[in-house]
C-alpha positions in Angstrom: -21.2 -40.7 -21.4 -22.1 -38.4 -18.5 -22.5 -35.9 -21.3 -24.6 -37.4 -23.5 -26.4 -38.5 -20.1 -27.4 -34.5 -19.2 -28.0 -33.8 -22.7 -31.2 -36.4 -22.3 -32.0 -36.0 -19.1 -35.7 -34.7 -19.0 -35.5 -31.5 -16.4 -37.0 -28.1 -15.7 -35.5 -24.6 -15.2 -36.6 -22.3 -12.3 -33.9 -19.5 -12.0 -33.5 -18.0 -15.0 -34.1 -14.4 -16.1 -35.1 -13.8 -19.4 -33.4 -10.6 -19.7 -30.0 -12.3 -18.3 -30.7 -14.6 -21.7 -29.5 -11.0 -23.8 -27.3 -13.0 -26.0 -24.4 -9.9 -27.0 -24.7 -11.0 -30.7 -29.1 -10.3 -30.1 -27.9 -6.9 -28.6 -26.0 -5.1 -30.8 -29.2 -6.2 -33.5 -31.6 -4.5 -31.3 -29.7 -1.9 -30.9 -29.2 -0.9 -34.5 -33.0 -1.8 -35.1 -34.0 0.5 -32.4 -31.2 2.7 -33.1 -29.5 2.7 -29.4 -25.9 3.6 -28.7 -24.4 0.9 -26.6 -20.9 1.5 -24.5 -19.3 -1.2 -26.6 -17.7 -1.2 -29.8 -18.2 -4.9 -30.9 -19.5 -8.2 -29.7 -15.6 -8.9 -28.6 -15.6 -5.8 -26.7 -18.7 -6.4 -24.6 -17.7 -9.9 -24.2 -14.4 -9.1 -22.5 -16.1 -6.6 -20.3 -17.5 -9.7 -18.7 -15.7 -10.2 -16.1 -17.6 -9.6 -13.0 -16.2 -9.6 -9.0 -19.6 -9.0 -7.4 -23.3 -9.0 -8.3 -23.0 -5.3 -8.8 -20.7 -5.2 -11.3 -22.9 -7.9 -13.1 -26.1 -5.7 -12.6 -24.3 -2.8 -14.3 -23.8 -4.2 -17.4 -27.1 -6.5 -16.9 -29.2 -3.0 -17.2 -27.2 -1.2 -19.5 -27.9 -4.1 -22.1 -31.7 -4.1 -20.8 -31.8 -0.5 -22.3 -31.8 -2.2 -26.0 -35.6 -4.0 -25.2 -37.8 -1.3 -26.3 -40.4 -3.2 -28.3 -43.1 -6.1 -28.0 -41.1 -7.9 -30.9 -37.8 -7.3 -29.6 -39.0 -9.0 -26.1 -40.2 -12.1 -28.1 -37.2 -12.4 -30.1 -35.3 -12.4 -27.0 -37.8 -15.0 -25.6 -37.6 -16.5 -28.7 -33.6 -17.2 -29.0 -33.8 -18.4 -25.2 -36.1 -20.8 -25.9 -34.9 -22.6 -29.3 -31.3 -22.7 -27.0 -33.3 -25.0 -24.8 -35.6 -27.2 -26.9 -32.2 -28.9 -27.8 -31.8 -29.3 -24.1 -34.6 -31.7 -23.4 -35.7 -28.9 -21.4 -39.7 -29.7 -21.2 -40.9 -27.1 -18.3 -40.0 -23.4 -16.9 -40.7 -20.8 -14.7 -38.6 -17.8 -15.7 -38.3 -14.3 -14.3 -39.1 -11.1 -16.2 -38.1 -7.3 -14.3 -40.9 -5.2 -15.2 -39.9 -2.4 -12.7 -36.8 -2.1 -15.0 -38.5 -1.7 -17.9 -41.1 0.9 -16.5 -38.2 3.4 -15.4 -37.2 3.0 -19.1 -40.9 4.2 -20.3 -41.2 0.5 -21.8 -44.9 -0.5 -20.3 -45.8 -3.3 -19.2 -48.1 -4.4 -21.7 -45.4 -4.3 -24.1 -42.6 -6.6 -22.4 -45.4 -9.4 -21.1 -47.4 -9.3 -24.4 -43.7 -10.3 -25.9 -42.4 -12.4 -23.6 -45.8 -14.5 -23.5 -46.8 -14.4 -26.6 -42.8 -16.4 -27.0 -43.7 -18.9 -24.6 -47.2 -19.7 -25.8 -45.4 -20.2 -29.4 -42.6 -22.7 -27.3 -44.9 -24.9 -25.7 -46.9 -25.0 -28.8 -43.8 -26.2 -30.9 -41.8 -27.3 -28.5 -44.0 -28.9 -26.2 -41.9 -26.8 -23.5 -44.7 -25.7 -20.3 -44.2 -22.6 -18.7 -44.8 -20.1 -15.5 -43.9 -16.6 -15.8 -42.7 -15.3 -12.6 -42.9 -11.0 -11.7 -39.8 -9.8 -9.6 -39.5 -6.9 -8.1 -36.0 -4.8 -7.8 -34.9 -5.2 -4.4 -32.8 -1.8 -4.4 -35.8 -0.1 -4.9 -38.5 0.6 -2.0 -41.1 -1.3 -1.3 -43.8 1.1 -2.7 -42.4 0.9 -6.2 -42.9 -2.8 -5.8 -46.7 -2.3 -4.5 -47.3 0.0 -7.4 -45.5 -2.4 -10.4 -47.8 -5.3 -8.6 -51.1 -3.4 -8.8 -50.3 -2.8 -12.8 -49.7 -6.6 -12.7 -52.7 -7.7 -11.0 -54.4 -6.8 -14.8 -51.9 -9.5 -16.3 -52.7 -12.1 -13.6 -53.9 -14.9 -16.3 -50.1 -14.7 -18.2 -48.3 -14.8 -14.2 -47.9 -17.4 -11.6 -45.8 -16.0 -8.9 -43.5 -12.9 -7.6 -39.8 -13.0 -7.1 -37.6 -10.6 -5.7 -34.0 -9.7 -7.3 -31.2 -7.3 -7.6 -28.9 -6.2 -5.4 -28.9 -8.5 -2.3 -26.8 -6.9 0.6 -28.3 -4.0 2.5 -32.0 -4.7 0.8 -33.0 -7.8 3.5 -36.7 -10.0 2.2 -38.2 -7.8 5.2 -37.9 -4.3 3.4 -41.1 -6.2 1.2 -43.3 -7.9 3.9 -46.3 -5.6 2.3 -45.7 -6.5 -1.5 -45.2 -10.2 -0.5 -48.3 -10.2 1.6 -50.6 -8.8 -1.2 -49.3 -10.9 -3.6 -50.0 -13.8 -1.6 -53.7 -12.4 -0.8 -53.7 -12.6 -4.5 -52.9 -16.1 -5.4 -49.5 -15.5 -6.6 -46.9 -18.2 -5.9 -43.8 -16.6 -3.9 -40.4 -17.5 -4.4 -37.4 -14.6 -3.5 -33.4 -14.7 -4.1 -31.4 -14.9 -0.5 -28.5 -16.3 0.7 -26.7 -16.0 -2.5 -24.7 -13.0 -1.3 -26.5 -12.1 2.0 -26.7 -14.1 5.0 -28.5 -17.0 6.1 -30.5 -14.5 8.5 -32.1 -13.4 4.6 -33.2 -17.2 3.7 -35.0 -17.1 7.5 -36.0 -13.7 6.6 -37.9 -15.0 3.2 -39.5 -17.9 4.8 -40.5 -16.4 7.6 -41.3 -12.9 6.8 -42.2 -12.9 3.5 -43.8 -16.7 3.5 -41.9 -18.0 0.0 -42.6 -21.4 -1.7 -39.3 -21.6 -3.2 -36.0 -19.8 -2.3 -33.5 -18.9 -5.0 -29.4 -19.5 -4.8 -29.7 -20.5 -0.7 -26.1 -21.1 -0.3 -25.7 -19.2 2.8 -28.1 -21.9 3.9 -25.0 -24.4 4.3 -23.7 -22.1 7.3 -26.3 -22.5 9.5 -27.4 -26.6 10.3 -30.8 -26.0 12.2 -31.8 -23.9 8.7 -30.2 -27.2 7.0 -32.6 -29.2 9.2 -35.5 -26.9 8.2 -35.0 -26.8 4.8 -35.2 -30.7 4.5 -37.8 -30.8 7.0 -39.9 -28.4 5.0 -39.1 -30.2 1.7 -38.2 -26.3 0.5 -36.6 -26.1 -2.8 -33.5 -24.5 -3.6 -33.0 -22.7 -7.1 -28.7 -23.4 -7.7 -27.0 -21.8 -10.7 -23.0 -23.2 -10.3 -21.7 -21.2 -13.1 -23.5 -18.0 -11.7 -22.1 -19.0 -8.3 -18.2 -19.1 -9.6 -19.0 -16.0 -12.3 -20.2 -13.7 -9.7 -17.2 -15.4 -7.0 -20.4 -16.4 -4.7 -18.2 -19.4 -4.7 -14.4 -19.6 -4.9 -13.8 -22.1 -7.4 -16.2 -24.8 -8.6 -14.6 -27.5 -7.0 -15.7 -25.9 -3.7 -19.7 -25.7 -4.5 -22.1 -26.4 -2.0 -24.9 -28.2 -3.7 -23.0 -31.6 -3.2 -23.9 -30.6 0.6 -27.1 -30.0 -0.2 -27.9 -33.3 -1.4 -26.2 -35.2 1.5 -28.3 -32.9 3.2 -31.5 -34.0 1.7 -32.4 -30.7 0.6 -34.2 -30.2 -2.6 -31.7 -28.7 -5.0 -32.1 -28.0 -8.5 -29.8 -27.0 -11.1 -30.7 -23.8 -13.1 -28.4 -21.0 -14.9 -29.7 -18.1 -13.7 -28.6 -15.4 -16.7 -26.7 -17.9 -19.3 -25.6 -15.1 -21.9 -23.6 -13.3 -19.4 -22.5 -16.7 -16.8 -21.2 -18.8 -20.2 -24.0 -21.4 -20.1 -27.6 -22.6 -20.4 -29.0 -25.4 -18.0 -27.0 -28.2 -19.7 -23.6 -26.5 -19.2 -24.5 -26.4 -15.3 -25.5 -29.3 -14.9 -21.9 -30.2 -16.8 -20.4 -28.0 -14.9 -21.1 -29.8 -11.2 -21.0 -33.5 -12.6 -17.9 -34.2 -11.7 -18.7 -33.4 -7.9 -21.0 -35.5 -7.8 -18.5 -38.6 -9.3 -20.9 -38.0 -12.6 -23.5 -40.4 -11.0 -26.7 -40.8 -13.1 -28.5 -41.4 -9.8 -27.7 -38.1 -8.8 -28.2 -36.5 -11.6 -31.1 -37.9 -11.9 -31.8 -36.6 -8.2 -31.4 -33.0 -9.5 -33.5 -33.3 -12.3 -36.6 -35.1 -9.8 -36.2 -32.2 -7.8 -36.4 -29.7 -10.6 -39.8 -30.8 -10.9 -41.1 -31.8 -7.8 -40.3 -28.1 -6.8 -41.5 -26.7 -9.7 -45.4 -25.0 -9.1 -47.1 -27.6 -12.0 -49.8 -29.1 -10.9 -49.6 -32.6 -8.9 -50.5 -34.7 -12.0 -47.6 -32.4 -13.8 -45.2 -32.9 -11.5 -45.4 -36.8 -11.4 -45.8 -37.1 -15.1 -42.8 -35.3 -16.1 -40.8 -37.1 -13.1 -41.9 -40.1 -14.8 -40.7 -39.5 -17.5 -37.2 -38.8 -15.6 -37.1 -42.5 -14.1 -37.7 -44.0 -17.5 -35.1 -42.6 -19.0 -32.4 -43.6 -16.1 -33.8 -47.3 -16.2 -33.2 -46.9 -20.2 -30.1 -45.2 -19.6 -28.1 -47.9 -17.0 -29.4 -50.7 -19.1 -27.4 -50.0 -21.8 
């Protein structure tokens, strides 16, 4: 039942990045149509090298598969795959991350992988009737001046992109290193969101809200040390970006049955579900939302809860937001009347 439940369950993703959606099978085909050596021998081989203890062992192998994106077809085709992997889903909005800065360094421009990627998602909504916000992030373990330059070739694209993240390597690299970037961006109209607390502290959530003014923090689990940032949080009505299986992948969380987000909504904070790179974490939104079920005694309401949130702390406009959250209530007062 509680299957079948998620599998219907209108909701929206708002942590995923498209290049963490690098299926191995789509890799190796890029990389024999662009002709690109990879490391691994097989799709067995590069499976069983995923087995990550940190977030830099993940980012190692997230780049070197990166490398395999040269073209403006290869970036919709990997759009593309993400995004029939959903429509079975009922996933019916998103607001996905692309890494532009990583793409540069490769001497891929820009035009290439956001003519690719949007060109994908235009094709989606029209088809699937899937609505979409692209979302720039900036590579935290590089300095803040790379950031200001990648934004300023961005500013050209503003009519494909919503918002700026911030990504990558977490620890040592605190939201404050990109007060400038954050600051123009914002002068600029661009939503904010930024990861923190996933393996940094809850002084990095403060430092993102306070320094670099985000709408939306992604991961947040360091926010369950601290209870006047709990408080804040539920005061502010802030929304959280959770990815479980990413959380017990990257051992940001021991075991599942020891995931904070059944906290968070005790707490009253917004939380939403989201899977954050599914090819490399074993699962798309569905799976994660599988995956903390049984946490929460597999209650529809809460469920339901998570997928509310996903869209209430989505950036859609008011009218979008309610409409789609709609469309979440009538399918839980179809759902418990059976």
């Amino acid at each position: 039942m509680t299957k079948s439940f998620i599998a219907g369950l209108p909701k929206a993703e708002l942590h995923l990045h498209i290049e963490g959606s690098l299926e191995p099978e789509l890799m190796f085909q890029l990389a024999r149509r662009n002709n690109i050596p990879l490391s691994y021998r097989n799709v067995a081989e590069l499976k069983a090298a995923y087995d990550f203890n940190n977030l830099q062992d993940f980012l190692n192998i997230y780049y070197h598969g990166m490398n395999v994106l040269r073209t403006e077809q290869d970036f919709f085709d990997l759009t593309w795959a993400y995004l029939e992997k959903i429509s079975k889903q009922t996933v019916r909005h998103i607001e996905i991350f692309f890494d532009p800065q990583g793409h540069l360094a490769r001497g891929i421009s820009f035009e290439t992988t956001i003519n690719g990627i949007h060109a994908a998602l235009v094709k989606g909504q029209q088809q699937y009737n899937i609505s979409f916000g692209l979302i720039m992030c900036f590579l935290r373990h590089l300095e803040e001046d790379d950031a200001l330059a990648t934004l300023e070739i961005g500013l050209a694209h503003r009519d494909k992109i919503i918002g700026v993240g911030l990504d990558s390597s977490e620890k040592g690299n605190p939201p404050e290193k990109f007060i400038r970037v954050f600051a123009k961006a914002k002068a600029e109209g661009f939503r904010l969101v930024a990861h923190a607390g996933e393996e940094g502290p809850p002084e990095y959530i403060y430092g993102a809200l306070d320094k670099l003014k985000v709408d939306r923090i992604d991961h947040g689990n360091a926010s369950m040390q601290d209870p006047v940032l709990i408080d804040r949080l539920v005061a502010e009505q802030m929304a959280l970006t959770v990815c479980p299986l990413s959380n017990t992948k990257l051992c940001v969380v021991d075991d599942m049955k020891n995931h904070p987000l059944p906290l968070m909504l005790k707490a009253g904070i917004k939380a939403t579900i989201n899977s954050d790179d599914p090819a490399y974490f074993g699962g798309y939104i569905n799976a994660n939302y599988e995956a903390i079920s049984p946490l929460l005694a597999d209650d529809p309401l809460l469920l339901a809860q998570l997928a509310r949130n996903s869209f209430s702390g989505s950036f859609l406009d008011e009218a979008g937001r309610e409409s789609l959250i709609s469309e979440v209530n009538a399918y839980l007062e179809q759902q418990m009347s059976l």
